[in-house]
N, C-alpha and C positions, 0 to 999 in steps of 0.2 A: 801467600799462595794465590797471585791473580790469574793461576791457569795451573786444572789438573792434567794434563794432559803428558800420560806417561810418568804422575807419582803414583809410588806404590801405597795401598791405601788396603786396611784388613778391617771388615766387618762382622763382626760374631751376631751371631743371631741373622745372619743376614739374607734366611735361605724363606723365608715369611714375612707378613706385616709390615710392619714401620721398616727393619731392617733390609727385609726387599726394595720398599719405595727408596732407603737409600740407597742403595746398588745401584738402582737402575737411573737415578739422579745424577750419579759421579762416574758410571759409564758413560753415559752421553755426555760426559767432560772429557771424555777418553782416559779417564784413568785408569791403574791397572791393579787391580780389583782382588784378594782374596777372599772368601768369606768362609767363617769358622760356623759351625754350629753341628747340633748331636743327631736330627736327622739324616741318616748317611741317604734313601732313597729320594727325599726333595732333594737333596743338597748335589744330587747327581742331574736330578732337572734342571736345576738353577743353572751347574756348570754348562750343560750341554745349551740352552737357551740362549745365554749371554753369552760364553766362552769366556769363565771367570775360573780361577782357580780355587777349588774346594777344599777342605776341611774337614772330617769329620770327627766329634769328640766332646766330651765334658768342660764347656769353657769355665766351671768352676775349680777345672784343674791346675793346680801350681809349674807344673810339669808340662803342660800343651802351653801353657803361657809361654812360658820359657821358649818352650822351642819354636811357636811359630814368629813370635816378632823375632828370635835368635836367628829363622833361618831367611825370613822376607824381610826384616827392617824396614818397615812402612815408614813413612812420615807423616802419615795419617792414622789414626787408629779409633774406630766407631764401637764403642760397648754398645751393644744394644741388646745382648743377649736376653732373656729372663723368663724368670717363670711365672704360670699363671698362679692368682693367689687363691688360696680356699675364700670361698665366698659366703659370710654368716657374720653378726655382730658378736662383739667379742663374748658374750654368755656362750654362743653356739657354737665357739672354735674348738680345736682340740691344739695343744702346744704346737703340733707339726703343721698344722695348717696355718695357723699366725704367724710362723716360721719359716715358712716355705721361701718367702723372698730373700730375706736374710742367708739363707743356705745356697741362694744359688745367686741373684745380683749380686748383691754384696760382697758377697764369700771372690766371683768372679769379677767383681770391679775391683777389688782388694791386690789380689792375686795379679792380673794383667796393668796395674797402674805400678807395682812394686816392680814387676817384669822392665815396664816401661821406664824405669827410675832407673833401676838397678844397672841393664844392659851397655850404658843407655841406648835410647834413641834419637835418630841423628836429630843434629841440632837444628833447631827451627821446626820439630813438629810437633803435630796437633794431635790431642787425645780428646775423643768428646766423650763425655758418660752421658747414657740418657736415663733423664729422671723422670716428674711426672708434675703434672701441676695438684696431684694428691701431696707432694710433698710441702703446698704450702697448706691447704687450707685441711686435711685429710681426706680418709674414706672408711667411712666407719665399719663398709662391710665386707672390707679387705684386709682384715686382720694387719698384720706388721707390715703389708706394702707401702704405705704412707711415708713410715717412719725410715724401711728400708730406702724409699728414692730419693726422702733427706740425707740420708746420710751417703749416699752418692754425689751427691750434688756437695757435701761438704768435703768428700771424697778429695772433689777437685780443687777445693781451697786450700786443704792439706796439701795435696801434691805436689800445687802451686809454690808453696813451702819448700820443701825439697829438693825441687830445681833449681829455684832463685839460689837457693843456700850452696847446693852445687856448680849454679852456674850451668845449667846442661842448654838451657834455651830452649825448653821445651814449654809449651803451654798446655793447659789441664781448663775443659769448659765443661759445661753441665747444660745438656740441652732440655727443657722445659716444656711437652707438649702440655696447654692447658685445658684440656676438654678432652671427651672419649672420643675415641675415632672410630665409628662405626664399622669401618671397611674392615678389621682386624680384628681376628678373636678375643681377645683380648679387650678390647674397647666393647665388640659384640655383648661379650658376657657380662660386662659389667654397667651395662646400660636394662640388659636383661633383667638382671638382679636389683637392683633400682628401682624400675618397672615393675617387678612383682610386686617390690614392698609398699609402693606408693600407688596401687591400682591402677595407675597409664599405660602405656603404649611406650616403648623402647625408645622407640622414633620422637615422642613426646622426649623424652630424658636425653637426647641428644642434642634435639633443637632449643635443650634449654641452653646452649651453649652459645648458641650464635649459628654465624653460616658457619657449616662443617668444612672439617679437613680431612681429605682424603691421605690414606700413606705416600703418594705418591709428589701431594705439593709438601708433607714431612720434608720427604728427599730435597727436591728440591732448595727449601730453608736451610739446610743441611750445609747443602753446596752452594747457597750464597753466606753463609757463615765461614765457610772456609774458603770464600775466592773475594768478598769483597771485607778491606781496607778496614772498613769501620768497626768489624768486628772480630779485629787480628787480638785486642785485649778484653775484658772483662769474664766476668766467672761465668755466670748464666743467663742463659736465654731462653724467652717464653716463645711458645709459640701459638699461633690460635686463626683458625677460618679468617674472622673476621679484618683484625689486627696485625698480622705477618708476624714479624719477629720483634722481641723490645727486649730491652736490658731488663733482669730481674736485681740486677746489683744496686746495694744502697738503700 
């Protein structure tokens, strides 16, 4: 894919964060854009801002999978959905909180990759899952988010699996941001929470990462993983401020 312009392309989660900075990355490619996710009042900003086609819904549902790549057939398909995790070292969880990512990544990377097997979708497209760079080294105060965006990322090795064996000519990547990204709740909280525990400054916990990355050069990465040549194969990719993008394969 050396030009989106005019592929249809469906982003869950794509109405906030990392998944907005992708929107708005692969619209300026002119591509043509759905995005899925459960807040139906963003999700009515986002359409009306961009004039992107919205979604609203459970994407850990077997049933919205289905029917929305059933009824747009993307050739692009961005998981990025997720939920935030309970925040506490594993003494201080309770099962649903250590669970919480499991119930809903997982459950909906599960779900929408089977969709995307199953349908199929046309040949020659791209499913990215987004993981986390907790899925190499952990995060000890995110209960099972760690382990969940390993197993997304292996997600895509299996899937990988399934095509090849089918023959559908579909590729399956796992995109790897490596550091907290300030600019997003998510990143926000979890640099907070760090910061508590370690008596610093938030800003202290993020600059241990290198030069930061906003959601919006995310996007970007995004869309040069899906337009340039060099990175039409391998499983995953890191991403990080400092570094841009590298093969996490091998």
């Amino acid at each position: 894919m050396k030009n989106l312009e005019g592929v249809k392309v469906v982003v869950t989660g794509g109405s906030r964060g990392l998944g907005l900075g992708i929107v708005e990355a692969l619209l300026a490619r002119k591509a043509q854009i759905t995005v899925v996710a459960r807040d139906a009042a963003r999700l009515d900003e986002v359409g009306k801002r961009f004039g992107v086609s919205v979604i609203s819904g459970d994407v850990a549902d077997e049933a919205l999978a289905l029917r929305v790549l059933g009824d747009v057939r993307p050739s692009v398909l961005v998981l990025n959905a997720g939920a935030k995790p309970g925040l506490g070292l594993i003494h201080e969880q309770s099962w649903e909180s250590f669970s919480r990512t499991w119930d809903s990544d997982v459950k909906a990377g599960f779900h929408w990759v089977q969709a995307a097997l199953r349908l199929p979708l046309p040949r020659g497209s791209r499913v990215l899952l987004g993981s986390s760079g907790a899925a190499v080294g952990g995060s000890p105060l995110s209960g099972g988010y760690a382990g969940a965006k390993r197993m997304l990322w292996l997600m895509a090795q299996y899937a990988n699996v399934s095509a090849k064996e089918q023959d559908l000519g579909i590729t399956f990547q796992a995109i790897v941001p490596q550091q907290m990204i300030g600019d997003t709740e998510l990143g926000r909280a979890g640099a907070e929470g760090y910061a508590k525990r370690k008596g610093v400054s938030a800003e202290a916990i993020l600059a241990g990462f290198g030069a930061p990355m906003s959601s919006k050069q995310v996007g970007e990465h995004v869309a040069t993983i899906l337009t340039d040549s060099k990175y039409e194969t391998g499983v995953a990719f890191g991403l990080k401020g400092d570094s841009g993008i590298s093969s996490l394969d091998g």
